[in-house]
C-alpha positions in Angstrom: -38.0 4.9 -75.5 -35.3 3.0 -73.9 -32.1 4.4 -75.2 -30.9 7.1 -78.2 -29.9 5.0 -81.0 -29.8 1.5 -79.1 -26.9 -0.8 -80.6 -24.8 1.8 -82.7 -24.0 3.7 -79.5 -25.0 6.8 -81.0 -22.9 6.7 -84.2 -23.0 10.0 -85.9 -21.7 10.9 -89.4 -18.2 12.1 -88.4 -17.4 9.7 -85.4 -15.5 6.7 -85.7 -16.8 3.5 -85.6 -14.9 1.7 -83.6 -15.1 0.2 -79.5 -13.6 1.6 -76.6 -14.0 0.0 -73.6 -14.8 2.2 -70.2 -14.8 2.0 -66.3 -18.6 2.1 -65.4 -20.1 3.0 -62.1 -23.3 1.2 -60.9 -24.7 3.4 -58.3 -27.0 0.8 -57.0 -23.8 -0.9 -55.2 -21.4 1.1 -55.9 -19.6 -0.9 -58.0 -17.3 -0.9 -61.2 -17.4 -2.4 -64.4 -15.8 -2.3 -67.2 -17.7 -1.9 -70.3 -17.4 -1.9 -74.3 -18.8 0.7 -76.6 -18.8 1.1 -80.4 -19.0 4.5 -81.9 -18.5 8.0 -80.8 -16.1 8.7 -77.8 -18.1 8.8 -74.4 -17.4 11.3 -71.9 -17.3 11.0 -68.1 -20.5 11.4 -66.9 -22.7 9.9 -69.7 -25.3 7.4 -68.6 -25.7 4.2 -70.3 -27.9 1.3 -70.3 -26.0 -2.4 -69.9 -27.3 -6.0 -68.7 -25.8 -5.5 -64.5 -25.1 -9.7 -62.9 -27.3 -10.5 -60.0 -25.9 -13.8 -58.9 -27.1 -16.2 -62.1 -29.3 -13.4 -64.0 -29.0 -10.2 -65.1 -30.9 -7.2 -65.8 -30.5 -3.6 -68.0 -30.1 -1.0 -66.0 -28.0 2.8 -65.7 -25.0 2.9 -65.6 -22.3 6.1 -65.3 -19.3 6.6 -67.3 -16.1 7.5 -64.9 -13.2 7.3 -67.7 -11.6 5.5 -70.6 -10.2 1.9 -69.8 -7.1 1.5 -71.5 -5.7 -1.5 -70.3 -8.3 -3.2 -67.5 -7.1 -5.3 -64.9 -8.0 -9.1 -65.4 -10.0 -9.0 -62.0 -12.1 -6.1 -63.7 -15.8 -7.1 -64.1 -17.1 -6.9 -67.4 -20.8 -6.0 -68.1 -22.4 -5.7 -72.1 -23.3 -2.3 -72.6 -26.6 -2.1 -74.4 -26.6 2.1 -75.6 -26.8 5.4 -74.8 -29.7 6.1 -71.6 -32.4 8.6 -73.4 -34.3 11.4 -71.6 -37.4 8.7 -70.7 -35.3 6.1 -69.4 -32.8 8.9 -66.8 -36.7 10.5 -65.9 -38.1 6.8 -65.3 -34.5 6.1 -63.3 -34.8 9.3 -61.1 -38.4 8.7 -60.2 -37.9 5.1 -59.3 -34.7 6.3 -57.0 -37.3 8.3 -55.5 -39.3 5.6 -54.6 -36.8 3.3 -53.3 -36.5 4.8 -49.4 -40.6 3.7 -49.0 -40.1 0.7 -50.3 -36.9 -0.6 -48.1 -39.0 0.4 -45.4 -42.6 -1.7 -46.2 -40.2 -4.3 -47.2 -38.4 -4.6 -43.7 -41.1 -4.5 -42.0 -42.7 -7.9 -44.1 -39.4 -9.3 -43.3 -39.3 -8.6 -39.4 -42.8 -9.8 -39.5 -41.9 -13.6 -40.9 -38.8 -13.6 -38.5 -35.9 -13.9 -40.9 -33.0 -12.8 -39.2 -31.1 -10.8 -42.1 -29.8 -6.8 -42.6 -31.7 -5.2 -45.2 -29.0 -2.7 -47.2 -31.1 -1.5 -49.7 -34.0 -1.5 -52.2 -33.9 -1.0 -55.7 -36.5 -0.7 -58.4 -35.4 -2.1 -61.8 -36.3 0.9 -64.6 -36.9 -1.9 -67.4 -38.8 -4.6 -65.5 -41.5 -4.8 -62.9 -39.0 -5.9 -60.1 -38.4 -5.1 -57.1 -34.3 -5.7 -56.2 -33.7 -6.4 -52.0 -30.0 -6.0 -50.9 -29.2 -8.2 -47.7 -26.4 -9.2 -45.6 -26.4 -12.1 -43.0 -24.1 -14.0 -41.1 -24.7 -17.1 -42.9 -27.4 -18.7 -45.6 -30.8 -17.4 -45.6 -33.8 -19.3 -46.4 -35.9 -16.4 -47.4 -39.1 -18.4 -49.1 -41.2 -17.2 -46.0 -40.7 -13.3 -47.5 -41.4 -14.0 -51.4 -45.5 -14.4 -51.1 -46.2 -11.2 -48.8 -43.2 -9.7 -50.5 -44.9 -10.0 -53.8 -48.2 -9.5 -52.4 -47.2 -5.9 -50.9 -45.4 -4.5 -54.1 -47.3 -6.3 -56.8 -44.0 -7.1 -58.7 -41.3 -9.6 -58.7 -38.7 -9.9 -55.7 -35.1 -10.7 -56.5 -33.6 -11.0 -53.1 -29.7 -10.7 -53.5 -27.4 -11.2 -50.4 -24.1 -9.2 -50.2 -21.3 -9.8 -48.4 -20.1 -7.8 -45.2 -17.6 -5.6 -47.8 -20.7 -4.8 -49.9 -22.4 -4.1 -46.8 -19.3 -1.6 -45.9 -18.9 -0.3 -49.3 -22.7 1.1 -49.3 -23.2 2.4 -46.1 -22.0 6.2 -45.3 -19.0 5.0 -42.4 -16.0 6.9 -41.8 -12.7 4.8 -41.4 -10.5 5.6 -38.7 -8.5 8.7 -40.6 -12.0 10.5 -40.7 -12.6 10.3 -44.6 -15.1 8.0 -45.9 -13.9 3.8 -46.6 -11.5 3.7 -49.1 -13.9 1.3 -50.8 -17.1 4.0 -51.3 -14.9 6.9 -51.3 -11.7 5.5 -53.9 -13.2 2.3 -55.2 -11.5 2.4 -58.4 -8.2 2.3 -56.5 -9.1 -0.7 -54.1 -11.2 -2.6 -56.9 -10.2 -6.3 -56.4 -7.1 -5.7 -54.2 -6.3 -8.1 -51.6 -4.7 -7.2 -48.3 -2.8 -10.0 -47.2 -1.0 -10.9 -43.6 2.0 -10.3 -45.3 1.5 -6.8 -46.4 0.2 -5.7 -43.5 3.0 -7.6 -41.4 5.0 -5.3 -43.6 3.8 -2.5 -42.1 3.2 -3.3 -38.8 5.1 -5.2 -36.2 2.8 -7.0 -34.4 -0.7 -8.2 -36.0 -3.7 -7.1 -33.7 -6.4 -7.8 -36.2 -9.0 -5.9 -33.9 -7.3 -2.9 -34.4 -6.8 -3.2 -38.1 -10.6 -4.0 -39.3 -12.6 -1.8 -40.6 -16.7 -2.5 -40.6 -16.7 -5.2 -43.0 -14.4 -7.3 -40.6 -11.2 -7.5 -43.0 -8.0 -5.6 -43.1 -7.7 -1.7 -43.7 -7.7 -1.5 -47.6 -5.4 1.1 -47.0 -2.6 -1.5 -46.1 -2.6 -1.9 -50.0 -1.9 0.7 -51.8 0.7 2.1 -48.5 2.4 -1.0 -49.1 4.9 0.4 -51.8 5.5 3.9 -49.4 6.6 1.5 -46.3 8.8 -0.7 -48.5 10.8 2.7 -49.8 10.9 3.9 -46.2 11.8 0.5 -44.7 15.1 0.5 -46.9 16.5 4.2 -45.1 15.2 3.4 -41.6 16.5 2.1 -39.0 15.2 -1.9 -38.0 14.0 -2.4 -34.4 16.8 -3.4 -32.3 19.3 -1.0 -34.3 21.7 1.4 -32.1 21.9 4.9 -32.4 24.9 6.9 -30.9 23.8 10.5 -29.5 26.6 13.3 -30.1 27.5 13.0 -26.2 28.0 9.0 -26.6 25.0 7.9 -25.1 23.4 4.7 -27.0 19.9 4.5 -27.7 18.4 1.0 -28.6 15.5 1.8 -31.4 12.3 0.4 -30.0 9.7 1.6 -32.8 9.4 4.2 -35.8 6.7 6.3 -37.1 7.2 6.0 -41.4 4.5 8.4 -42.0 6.1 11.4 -39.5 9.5 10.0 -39.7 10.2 9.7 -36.2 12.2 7.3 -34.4 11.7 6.0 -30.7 14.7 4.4 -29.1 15.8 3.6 -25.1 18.6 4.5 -23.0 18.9 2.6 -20.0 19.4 5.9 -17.9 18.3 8.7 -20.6 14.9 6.9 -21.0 13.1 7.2 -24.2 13.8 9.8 -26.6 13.2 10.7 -30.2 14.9 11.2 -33.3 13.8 12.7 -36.4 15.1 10.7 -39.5 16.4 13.7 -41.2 18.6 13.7 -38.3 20.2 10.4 -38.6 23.0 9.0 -40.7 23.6 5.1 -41.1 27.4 4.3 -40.1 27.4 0.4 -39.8 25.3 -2.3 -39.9 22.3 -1.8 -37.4 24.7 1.3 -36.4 23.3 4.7 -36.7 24.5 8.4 -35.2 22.9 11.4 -35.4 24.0 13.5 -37.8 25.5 16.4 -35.7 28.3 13.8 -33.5 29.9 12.6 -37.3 
């Protein structure tokens, strides 16, 4: 009932008995784990069954198979992966999902009712326990005790009430960053996984710090600003540096007051030409902080 061939993974007569490990996707928060299996090879998509943390317990639930792990990062989370999901346990699953919308909904409206000021993200039904799972953000600590009784009393099952931070929150809503795609961390979480963005990497690609504009919903720096770091550091090394002088091919000098690295266009000042711009392709380094377009060499 709970999973084809629980332990050996599913170990047929001509696979090799041996782990691999795999990058696991837990729908519930969108998150990533890395896992261990022994026995045949998984594919992406499988569903498995493994023991998912919630803060100082855990619990089996579904898990997805995205792709091998060959070498996981040491911030990778690891989660013990129990077998193979069977037919009973994906149909239990599905019709719990189903369930899940009504049940955020009673369960915000117990909590408005006891006045506990917290964000409810989302409500999860547990397919191998009778417990109800309630995601919440807040600003600070919550003392939630008012909630458990009519909590309990309402769904007739235990209440795990987890709270997540802002970036969780982020992370499982449907927001759109600033480029118009979806946040790097629901729409390319296995490439922002654990990253850090840190002042320095985002002073290296920006002159002046206005945290305001570089935020996204969960109130910390564009994850973006990490994996662009390595494309501004290549760029910064063939552009010109604020402050650098660029000669026109009638004489004129242009101070360089900013630079697009993504379009490759430079800004500079002439006291009497005014602003103009240069394309990079046109410009060719002659000194230091010297630069003339291409055409007046």
């Amino acid at each position: 009932m709970i999973m084809d061939e629980e332990i050996d993974g599913g170990k047929d007569a001509g696979s090799a008995d041996f782990s691999r490990r795999y990058y696991l996707h837990y729908p519930v928060t969108n998150q990533r784990f890395v896992g261990e299996f022994s026995g045949k090879k998984l594919d992406s998509g499988d569903m498995l069954v493994a023991n998912i943390p919630f803060g100082g317990m855990s619990e089996k639930d579904i898990v997805e198979v995205q792709c091998e792990c060959v070498c996981p990062r040491a911030s990778d989370p690891v989660v013990e992966v129990i077998g193979i999901a069977d037919e009973d346990v994906l149909a239990t699953s599905r019709e719990n999902a189903s369930k899940d919308g009504s049940c955020m909904e009673r369960a915000k409206r117990i909590i408005d009712s006891v006045g506990i000021k917290m964000t409810l993200i989302n409500a999860h039904l547990m397919p191998f326990s009778k417990m109800l799972v309630l995601f919440f953000s807040s600003p600070g600590r919550v003392d939630f005790r008012p909630a458990l009784a009519p909590l309990s009393k309402e769904f007739r099952m235990n209440i795990n009430l987890q709270q997540i931070s802002f970036k969780s929150e982020a992370k499982n809503s449907d927001c759109f960053g600033i480029c118009g795609r979806k946040l790097c961390c629901r729409g390319v979480p296995s490439i922002v996984e654990g990253v850090s963005v840190t002042h320095k990497k985002v002073r290296n690609q920006k002159e002046s710090l206005n945290s305001a504009k570089m935020q996204g919903p969960c109130g910390k720096f564009f994850c973006c600003f990490a994996f662009e770091e390595e494309f501004y550091k290549s760029q910064k090394k063939s552009f010109p540096a604020k402050g650098d002088r660029i000669v026109s091919p009638t004489g004129e000098i242009f101070k360089v007051k900013d630079m697009n690295y993504v379009s490759e266009v430079i800004k500079a000042e002439n006291e009497e030409k005014g602003v103009r711009s240069f394309r990079k392709s046109e410009l060719q380094k002659v000194g230091n902080g010297e630069w003339k377009v291409a055409d007046s060499i």
